[in-house]
C-alpha positions as CSV (number, residue, x, y, z in Angstrom):
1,X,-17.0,-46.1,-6.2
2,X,-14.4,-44.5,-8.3
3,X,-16.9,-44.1,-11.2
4,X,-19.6,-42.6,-8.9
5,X,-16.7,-40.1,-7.4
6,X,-15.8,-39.4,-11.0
7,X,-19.5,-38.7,-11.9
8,X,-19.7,-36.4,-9.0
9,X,-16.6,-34.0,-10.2
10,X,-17.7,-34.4,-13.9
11,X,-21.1,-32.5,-12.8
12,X,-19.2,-30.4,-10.6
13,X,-17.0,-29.1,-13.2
14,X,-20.0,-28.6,-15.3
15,X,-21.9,-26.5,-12.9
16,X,-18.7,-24.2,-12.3
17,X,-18.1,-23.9,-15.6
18,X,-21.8,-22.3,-15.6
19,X,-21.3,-20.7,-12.6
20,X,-18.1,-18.6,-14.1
21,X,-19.9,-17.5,-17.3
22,X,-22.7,-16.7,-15.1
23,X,-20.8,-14.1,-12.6
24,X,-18.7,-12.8,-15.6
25,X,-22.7,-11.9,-17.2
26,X,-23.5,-9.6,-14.0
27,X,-23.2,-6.0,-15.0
28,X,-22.3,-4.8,-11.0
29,X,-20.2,-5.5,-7.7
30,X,-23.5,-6.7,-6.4
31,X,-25.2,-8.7,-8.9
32,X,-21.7,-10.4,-8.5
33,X,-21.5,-10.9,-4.5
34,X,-25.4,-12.0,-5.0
35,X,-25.0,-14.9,-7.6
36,X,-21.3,-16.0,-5.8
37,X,-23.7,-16.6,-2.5
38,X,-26.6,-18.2,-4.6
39,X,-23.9,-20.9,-6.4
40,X,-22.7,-21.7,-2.7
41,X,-25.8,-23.4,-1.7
42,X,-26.3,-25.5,-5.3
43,X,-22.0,-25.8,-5.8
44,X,-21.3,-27.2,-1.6
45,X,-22.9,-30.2,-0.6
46,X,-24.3,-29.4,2.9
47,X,-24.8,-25.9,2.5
48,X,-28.0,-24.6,3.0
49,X,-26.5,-20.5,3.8
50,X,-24.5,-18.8,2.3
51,X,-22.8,-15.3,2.4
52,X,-20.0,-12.7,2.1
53,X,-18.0,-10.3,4.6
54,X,-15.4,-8.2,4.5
55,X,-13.1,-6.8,7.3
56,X,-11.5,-3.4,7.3
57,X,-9.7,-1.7,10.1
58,X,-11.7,-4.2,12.4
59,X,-15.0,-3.5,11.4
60,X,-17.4,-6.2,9.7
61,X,-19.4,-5.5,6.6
62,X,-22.0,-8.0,5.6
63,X,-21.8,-7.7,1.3
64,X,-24.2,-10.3,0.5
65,X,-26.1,-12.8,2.6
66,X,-28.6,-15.7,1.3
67,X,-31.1,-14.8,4.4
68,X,-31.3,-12.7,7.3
69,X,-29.6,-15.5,9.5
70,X,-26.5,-15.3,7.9
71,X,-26.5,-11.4,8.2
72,X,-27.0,-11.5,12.0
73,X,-24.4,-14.6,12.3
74,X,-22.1,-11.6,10.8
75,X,-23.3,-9.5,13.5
76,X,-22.3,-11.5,16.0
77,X,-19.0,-11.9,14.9
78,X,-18.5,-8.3,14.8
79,X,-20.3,-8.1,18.2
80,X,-18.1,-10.8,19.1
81,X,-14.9,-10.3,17.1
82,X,-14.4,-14.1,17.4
83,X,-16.2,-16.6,14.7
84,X,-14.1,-18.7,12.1
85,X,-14.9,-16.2,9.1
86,X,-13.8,-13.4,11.1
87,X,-10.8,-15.5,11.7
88,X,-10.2,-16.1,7.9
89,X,-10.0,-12.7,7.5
90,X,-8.1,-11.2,10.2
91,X,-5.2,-14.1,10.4
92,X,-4.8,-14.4,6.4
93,X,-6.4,-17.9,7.0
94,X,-7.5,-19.8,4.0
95,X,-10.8,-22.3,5.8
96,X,-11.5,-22.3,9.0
97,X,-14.6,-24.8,10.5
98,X,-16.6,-25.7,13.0
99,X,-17.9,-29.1,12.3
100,X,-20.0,-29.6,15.0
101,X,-21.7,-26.6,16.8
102,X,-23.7,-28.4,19.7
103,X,-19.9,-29.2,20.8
104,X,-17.9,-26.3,22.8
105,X,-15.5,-24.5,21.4
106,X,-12.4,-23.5,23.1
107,X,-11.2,-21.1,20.4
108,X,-15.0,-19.9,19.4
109,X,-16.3,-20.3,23.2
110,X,-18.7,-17.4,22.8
111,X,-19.5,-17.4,19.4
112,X,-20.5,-21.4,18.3
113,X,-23.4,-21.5,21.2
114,X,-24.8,-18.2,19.4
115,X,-24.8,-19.7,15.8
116,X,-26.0,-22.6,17.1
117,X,-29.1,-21.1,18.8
118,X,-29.8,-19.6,15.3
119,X,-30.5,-23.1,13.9
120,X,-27.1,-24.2,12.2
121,X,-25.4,-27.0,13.0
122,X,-22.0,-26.7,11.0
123,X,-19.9,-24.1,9.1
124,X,-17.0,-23.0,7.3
125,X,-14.7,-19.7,6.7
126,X,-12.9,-19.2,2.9
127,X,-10.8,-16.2,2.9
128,X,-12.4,-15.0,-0.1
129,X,-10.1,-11.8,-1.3
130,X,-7.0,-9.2,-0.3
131,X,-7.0,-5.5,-1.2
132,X,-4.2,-4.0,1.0
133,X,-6.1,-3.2,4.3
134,X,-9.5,-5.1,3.1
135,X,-10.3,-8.7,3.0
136,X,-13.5,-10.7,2.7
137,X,-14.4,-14.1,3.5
138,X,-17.1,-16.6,2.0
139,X,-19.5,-18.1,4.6
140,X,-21.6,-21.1,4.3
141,X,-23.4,-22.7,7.2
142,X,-25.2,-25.8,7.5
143,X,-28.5,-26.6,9.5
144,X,-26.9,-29.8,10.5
145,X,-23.5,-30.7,12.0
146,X,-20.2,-32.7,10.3
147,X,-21.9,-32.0,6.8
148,X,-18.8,-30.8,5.7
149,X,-16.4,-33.2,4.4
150,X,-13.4,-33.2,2.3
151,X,-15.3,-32.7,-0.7
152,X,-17.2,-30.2,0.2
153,X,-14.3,-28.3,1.9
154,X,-12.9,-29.0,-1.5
155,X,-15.4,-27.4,-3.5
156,X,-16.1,-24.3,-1.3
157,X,-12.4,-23.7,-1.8
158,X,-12.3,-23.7,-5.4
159,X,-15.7,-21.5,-5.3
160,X,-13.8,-19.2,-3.3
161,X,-11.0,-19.1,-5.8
162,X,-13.7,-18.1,-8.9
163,X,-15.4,-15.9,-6.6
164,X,-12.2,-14.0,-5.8
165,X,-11.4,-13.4,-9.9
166,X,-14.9,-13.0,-10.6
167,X,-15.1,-10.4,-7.7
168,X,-12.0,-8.3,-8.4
169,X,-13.0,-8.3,-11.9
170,X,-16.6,-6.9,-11.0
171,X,-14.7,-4.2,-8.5
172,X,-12.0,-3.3,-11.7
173,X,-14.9,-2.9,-14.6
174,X,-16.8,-0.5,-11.7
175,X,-13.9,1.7,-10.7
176,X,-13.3,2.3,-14.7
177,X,-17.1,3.0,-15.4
178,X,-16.4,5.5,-12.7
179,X,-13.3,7.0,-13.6
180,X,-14.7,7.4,-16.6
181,X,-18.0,8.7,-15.3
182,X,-16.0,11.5,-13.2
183,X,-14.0,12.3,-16.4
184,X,-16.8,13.2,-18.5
185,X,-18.3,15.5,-15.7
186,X,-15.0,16.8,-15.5
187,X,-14.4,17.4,-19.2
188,X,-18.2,19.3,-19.2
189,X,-17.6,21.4,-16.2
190,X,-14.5,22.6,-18.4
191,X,-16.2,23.3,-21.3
192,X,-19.1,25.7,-19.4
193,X,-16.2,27.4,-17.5
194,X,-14.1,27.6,-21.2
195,X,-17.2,29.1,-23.0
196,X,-19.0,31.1,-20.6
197,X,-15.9,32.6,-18.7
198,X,-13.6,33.0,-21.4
199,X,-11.2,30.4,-19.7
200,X,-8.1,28.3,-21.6
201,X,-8.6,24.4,-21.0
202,X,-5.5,24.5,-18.4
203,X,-7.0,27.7,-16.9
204,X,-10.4,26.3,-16.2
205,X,-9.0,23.1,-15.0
206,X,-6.9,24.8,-12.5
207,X,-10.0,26.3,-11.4
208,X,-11.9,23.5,-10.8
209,X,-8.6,22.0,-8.9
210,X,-8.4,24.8,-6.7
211,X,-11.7,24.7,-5.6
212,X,-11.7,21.1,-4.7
213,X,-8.6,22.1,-2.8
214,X,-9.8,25.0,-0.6
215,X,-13.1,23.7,0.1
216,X,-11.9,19.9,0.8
217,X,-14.2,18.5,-1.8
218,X,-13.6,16.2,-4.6
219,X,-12.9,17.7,-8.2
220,X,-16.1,15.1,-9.2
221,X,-18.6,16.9,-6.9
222,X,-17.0,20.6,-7.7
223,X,-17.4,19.8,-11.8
224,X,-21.0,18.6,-11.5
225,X,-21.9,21.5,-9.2
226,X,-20.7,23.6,-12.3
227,X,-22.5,21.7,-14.4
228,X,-25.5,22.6,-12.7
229,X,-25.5,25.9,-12.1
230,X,-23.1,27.0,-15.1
231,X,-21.6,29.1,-12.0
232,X,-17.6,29.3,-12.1
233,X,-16.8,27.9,-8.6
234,X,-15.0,30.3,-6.1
């Protein structure tokens, strides 16, 4: 038995090790969220849906999903605000479960007959990341009730972990392609004002400043307006 449960992690480590090089290889927040909800199903034994949500300021967003059940079990917690996920994220939990949904529910009384008339029998809740007022949570849900035992509890938890670091690196290498992005325009917006209207660098910045100021819109969408039209902005 201890050679078979050593087996078991030895292949488990493997896969995760394949599963971290393979969400470090997607080039977008997306591609990321995708893949982290594709590994749930093969990584958790029991799991046959998968998917991602976040919470800010009370509202749910459904990120990724593995099918359109798991995007309407999100619904319903938002519907709901009750549901074990929705938990995870709004109490700073780190798992919540149900393992048997044909049971009631005392804390879930509305939510577990729901899920359960959508087919799935079990489920669990991972808080999945923090960002000041955002959080997210990994879902996986099972067709079949108490498929979720330590190990698997174990293993979602750790998948939660990668997906986390995995995630917040995706979110990092987006905001700098951006920043970036937004500087160039920037830095071309400046150069049409400099040559065309005679501007200094600091001059046709301030310019560009000032009319994200007095119009209320950002100095990204002011430079490529300029960039456009070649127009100094008023």
């Amino acid at each position: 038995m201890a050679q078979e449960s050593g087996d078991v992690w030895e292949r488990f480590a493997v896969a995760l090790a394949d599963m971290a090089r393979d969400l470090l290889a997607q080039d977008s927040v997306q591609a990321t969220l995708d893949r982290i909800v594709d590994h749930a199903s093969v990584l958790i034994n029991g799991c046959d849906e998968a998917g991602i949500l976040t919470v800010r300021r009370g509202e749910v967003s459904a990120l990724a999903a593995t099918s359109d059940v798991v995007r309407t079990a999100d619904r319903i917690q938002q519907d709901l605000r009750e549901g074990p996920c929705f938990d995870a994220v709004t109490e700073r939990q780190q798992l919540y479960i149900i393992e048997d949904l044909r049971r009631p529910h005392e804390k879930w009384s509305h939510f577990a007959p729901k899920l359960r008339k959508l087919g799935m029998g079990s489920m669990m809740g991972f808080l999945l990341f923090t960002d000041d007022d955002e959080l997210g949570a990994l879902n996986v849900y099972s067709r079949e009730p108490n498929m979720f035992d330590e190990t698997a509890q174990r293993a979602g938890w750790i998948l939660a972990s990668h997906a986390a670091v995995a995630f917040s690196a995706a979110r990092t290498h987006q905001q700098l392609a951006h920043a970036l992005e937004t500087r160039h325009e920037i830095g071309e917006a400046m150069g049409i004002l400099m040559e065309r209207h005679g501007l200094t660098e600091e001059n046709a910045f301030n310019v560009l400043k000032k009319a994200s100021q007095d119009h209320n819109i950002k100095l990204r969408e002011i430079a490529r307006k300029v960039c456009e039209t070649g127009e100094r902005p008023s």
